[in-house]
C-alpha positions as CSV (number, residue, x, y, z in Angstrom):
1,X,150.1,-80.6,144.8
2,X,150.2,-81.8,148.1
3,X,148.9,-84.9,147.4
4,X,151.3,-85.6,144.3
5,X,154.1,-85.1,146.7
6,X,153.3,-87.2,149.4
7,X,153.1,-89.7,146.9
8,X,156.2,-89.0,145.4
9,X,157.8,-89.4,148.5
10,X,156.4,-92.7,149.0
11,X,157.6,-93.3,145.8
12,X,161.1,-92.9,146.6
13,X,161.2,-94.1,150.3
14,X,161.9,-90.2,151.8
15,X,159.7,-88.3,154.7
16,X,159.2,-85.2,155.1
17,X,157.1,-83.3,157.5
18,X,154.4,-81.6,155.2
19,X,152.6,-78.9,156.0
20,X,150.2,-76.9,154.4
21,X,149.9,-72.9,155.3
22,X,150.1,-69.3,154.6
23,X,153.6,-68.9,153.9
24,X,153.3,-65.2,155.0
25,X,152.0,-65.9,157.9
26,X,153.1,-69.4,159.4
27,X,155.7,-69.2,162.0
28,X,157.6,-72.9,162.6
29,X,159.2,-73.9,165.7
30,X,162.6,-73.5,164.6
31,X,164.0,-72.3,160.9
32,X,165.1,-73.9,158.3
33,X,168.5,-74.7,156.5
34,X,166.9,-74.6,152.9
35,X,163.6,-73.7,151.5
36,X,162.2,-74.4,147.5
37,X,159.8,-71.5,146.8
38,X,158.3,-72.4,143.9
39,X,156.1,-69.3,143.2
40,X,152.9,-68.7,142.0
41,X,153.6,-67.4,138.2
42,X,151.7,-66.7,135.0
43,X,152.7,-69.7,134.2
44,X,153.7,-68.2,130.6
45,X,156.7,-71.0,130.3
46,X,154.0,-73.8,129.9
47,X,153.4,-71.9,126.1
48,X,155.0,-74.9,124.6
49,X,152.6,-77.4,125.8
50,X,149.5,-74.8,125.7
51,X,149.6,-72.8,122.8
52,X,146.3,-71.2,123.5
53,X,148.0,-69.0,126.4
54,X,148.6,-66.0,124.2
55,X,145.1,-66.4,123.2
56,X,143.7,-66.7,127.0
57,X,146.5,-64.9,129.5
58,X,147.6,-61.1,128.8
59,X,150.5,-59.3,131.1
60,X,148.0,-57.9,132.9
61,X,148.2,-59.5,136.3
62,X,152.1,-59.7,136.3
63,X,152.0,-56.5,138.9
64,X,149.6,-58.4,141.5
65,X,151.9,-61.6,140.8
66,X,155.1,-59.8,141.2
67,X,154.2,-58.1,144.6
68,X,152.8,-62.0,145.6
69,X,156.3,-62.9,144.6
70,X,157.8,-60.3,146.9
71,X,156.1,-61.4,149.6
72,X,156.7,-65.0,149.7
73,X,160.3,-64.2,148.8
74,X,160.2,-61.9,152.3
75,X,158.4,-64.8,154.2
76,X,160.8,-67.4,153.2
77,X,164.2,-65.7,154.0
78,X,162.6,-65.2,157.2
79,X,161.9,-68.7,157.7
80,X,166.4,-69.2,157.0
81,X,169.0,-70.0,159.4
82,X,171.8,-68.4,158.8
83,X,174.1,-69.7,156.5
84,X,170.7,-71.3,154.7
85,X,170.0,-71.5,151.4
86,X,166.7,-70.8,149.3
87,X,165.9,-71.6,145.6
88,X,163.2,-69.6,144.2
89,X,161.6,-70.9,140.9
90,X,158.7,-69.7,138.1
91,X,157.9,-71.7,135.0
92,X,157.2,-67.9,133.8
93,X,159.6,-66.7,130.5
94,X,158.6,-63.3,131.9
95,X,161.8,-60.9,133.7
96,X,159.1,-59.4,135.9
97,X,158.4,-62.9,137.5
98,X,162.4,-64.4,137.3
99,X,165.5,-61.1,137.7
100,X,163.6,-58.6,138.5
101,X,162.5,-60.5,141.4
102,X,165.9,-61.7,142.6
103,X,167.3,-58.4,141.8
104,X,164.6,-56.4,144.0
105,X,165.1,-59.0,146.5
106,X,168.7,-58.9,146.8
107,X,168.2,-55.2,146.9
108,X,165.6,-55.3,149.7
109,X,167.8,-58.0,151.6
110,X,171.5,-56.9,152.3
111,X,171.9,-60.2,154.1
112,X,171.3,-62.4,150.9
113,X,173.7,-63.6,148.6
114,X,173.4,-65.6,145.4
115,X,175.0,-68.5,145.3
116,X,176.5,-70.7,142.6
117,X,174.1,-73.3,140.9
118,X,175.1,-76.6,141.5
119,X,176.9,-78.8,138.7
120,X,178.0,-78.0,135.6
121,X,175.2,-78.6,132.9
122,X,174.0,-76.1,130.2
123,X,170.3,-76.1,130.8
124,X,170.1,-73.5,127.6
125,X,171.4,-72.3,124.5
126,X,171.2,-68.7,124.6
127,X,174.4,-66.6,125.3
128,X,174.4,-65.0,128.8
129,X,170.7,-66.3,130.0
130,X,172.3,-68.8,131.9
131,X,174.3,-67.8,134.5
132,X,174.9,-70.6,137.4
133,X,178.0,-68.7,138.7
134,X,175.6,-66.0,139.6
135,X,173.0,-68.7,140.9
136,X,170.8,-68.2,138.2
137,X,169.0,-70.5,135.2
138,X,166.8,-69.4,132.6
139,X,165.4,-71.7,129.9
140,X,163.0,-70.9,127.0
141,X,160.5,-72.8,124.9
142,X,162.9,-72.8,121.8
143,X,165.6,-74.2,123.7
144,X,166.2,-77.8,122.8
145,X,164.8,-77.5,119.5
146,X,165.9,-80.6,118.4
147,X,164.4,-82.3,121.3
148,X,161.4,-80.8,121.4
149,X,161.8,-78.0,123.3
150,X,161.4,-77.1,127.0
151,X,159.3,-75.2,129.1
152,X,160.4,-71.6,130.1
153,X,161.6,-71.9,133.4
154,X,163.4,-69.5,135.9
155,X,165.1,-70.5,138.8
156,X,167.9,-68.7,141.4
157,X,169.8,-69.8,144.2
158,X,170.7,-67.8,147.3
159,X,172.7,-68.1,150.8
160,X,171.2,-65.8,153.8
161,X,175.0,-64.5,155.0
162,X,175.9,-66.0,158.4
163,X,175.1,-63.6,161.0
């Protein structure tokens, strides 16, 4: 992945420092004013484009995923100014890997806040599974239809309160 983005930002003409560590453990000079978490999942949203994950992948590691979850969630808030902002993502159709995980978080974390998702497009279909006023998106594979579809796809946004 590392390599894709460092190409992708060559692409576009952007730099970024890029660093590869243990998020739970890697301590930077100085925090951040936004961090993408884009967790490790069961990646059960890809079912559109791999039908044999039913067949292959059972819910059986979602407990050992969830708690890896947890803790990267932890690590990254701590890396968060104040007043900083984190999105966490999963390309997981699975509660256990998206709302549960901001809910435990939120929950663990008096000091965070979600925050509402930027602009105003539908990303799905369903009544009440998107919900960018409470910095939230979910998409299924069934959404779209017409288009073909999209992966399932979870992502949140949150604001560490200012101290």
């Amino acid at each position: 992945r590392l390599r894709r983005l460092r190409e992708n930002l060559a692409r576009t003409g952007l730099t970024a420092d890029v660093v590869q560590a243990d998020l739970t453990a890697w301590r930077p000079a100085a925090r951040f004013d936004a961090v993408l978490l884009d967790a490790p999942c069961s990646a059960s949203g890809t079912v559109r484009r791999h039908p044999e994950l039913p067949w292959i992948k059972d819910a059986s590691g979602l407990t050992a995923l969830a708690a890896q979850q947890d803790a990267l969630l932890d690590a990254a808030w701590d890396l968060l100014k104040p007043g900083g902002g984190l999105v966490y993502c999963t390309c997981s159709v699975f509660k256990a890997e998206g709302e549960a995980r901001i809910d435990a978080f939120l929950e663990r974390h008096g000091d965070g806040q979600a925050m509402a998702a930027a602009g105003d497009g539908d990303l799905s279909t369903g009544a009440g599974r998107d919900d960018p006023g409470a910095g939230r998106v979910r998409t299924l594979p069934s959404d779209w239809a017409t288009q073909g579809g999209v992966d399932g796809f979870f992502c949140a946004r949150l604001r560490k309160r200012p101290s």
